[in-house]
N, C-alpha and C positions, 0 to 999 in steps of 0.2 A: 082784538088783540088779547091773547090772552098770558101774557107775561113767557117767564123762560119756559122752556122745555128743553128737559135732560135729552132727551134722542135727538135734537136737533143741531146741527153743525154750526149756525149763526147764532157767534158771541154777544149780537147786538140784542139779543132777544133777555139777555140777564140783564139787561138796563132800563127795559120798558116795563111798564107799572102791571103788577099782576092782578088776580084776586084777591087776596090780600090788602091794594091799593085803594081800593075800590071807593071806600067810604073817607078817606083821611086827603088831606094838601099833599098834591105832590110836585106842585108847579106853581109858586109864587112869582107873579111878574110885576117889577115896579119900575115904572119910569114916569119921567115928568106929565103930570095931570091924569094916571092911570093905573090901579092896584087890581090887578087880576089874580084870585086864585082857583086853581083848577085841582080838582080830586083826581084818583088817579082813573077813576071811571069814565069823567067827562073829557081826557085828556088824552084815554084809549079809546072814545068814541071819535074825538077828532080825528087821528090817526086812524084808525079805523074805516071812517069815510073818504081821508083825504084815500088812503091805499084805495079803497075801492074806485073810487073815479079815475087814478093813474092806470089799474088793471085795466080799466075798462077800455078806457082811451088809447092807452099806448101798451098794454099789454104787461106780462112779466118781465121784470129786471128795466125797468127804462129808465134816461137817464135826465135826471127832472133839474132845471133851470130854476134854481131862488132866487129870485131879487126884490127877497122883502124886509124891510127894514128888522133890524135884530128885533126879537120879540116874540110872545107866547104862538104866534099863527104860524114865524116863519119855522119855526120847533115842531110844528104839526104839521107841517108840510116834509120836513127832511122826515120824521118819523113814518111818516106815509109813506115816504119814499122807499124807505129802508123795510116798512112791511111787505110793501108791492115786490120786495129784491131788487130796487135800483140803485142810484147813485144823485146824489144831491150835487150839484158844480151850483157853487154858490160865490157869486158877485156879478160883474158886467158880463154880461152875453159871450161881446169880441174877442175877451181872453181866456174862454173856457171853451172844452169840446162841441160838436154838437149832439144838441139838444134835442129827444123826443116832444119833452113839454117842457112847457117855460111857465113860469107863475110869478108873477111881479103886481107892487101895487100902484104901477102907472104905465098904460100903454108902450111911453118910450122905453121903458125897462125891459117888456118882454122882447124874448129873441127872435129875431124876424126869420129864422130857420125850422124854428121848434112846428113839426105838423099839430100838434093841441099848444093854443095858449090858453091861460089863467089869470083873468083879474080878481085881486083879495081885496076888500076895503079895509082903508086904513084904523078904522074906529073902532074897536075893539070888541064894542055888542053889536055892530051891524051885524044886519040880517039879510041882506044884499050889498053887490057894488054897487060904490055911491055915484056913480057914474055912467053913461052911456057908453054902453059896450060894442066895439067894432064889430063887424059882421064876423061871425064863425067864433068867438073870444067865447069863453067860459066864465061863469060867476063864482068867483072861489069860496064862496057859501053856500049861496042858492043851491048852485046845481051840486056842490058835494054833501048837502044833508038830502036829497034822497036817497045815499048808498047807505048801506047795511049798517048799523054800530059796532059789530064785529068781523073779523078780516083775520083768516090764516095765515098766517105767514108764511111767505114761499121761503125755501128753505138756498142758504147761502153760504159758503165755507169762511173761514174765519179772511181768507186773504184775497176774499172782494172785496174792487172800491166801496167806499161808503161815504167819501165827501171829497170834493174835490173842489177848491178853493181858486178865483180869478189871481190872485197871489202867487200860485206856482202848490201851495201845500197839499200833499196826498194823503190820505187816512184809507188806511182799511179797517174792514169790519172788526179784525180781531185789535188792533191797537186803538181805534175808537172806544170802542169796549175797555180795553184796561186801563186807558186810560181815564173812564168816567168812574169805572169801579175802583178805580184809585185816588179820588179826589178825598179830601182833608172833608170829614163830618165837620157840623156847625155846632151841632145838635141830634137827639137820636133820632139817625136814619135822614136828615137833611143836609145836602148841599151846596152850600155856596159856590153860584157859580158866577164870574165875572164878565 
């Protein structure tokens, strides 16, 4: 990931962490028992990998199943998504389209439709799932730190999905976009987000 590029038609690419990002916080994650900060390097390495194992598996533009709980992995995952050119549909399975690949952090969660599934482990520094993984299931660590650290971004128009919520809510890539580069600073060049 290498941040925006002017000749490129997908808005979502102004919002991912450049060169520039590289060495500084760009992803503070805090919830109960867990303080994660991620630079924008290590945060475009995740993305990065996760894109490459979507490419790999289900190709360009697919359309990736999250059900993982809110949090810095499931952020790396929609980003992956949106590098790979897909579509994040993110909550229960039943009430969203279907699914290329599904990635949830408990068996019942993945979508019993999706051809690649994905288990993430819940703990934050795991280094694999913490779990016995079904036959054919993928390790949402394991197997996505052998891809690449860096990942071109297929290129996308501003008025492809780019999140599609079990709620009914539709985003595309260009109001996703304005809508993150329009959020209220905390601080220079940081976002509070809720």
């Amino acid at each position: 990931m290498t941040g925006a590029r002017p000749s490129s038609p997908d808005p979502l690419l102004a919002i991912l962490p450049g060169p520039g990002d590289s060495d500084r916080p760009w992803l503070v994650w805090y919830s109960p028992g867990e303080r994660v900060e991620l630079t924008g390097h290590v945060l475009s390495m995740w993305a990065a990998k996760c894109a490459g194992l979507l490419s790999a598996e289900a190709g360009g533009g697919p359309r990736v199943h999250v059900a993982l709980p809110v949090g810095w992995r499931a952020l790396t995952w929609c980003l992956g998504t949106w590098l790979a050119g897909g579509t994040a549909l993110v909550g229960t399975a039943g009430a969203l389209p279907a699914a290329e690949v599904s990635v949830a952090s408990a068996p019942q969660d993945l979508s019993p439709g999706a051809e690649v599934q994905v288990l993430v482990p819940g703990a934050s520094l795991a280094v694999r799932y913490d779990g016995e993984l079904p036959p054919l299931v993928l390790d949402g660590v394991a197997d996505v730190m052998t891809h690449a650290d860096r990942f071109t971004a297929l290129p996308c128009v501003p008025g492809a999905p780019a999140l599609v919520a079990d709620d009914g809510t539709r985003l595309e890539r260009g109001a996703l976009a304005a809508a993150a580069l329009g959020a209220a600073p905390v601080a220079d060049g940081a976002v509070l987000v809720r």
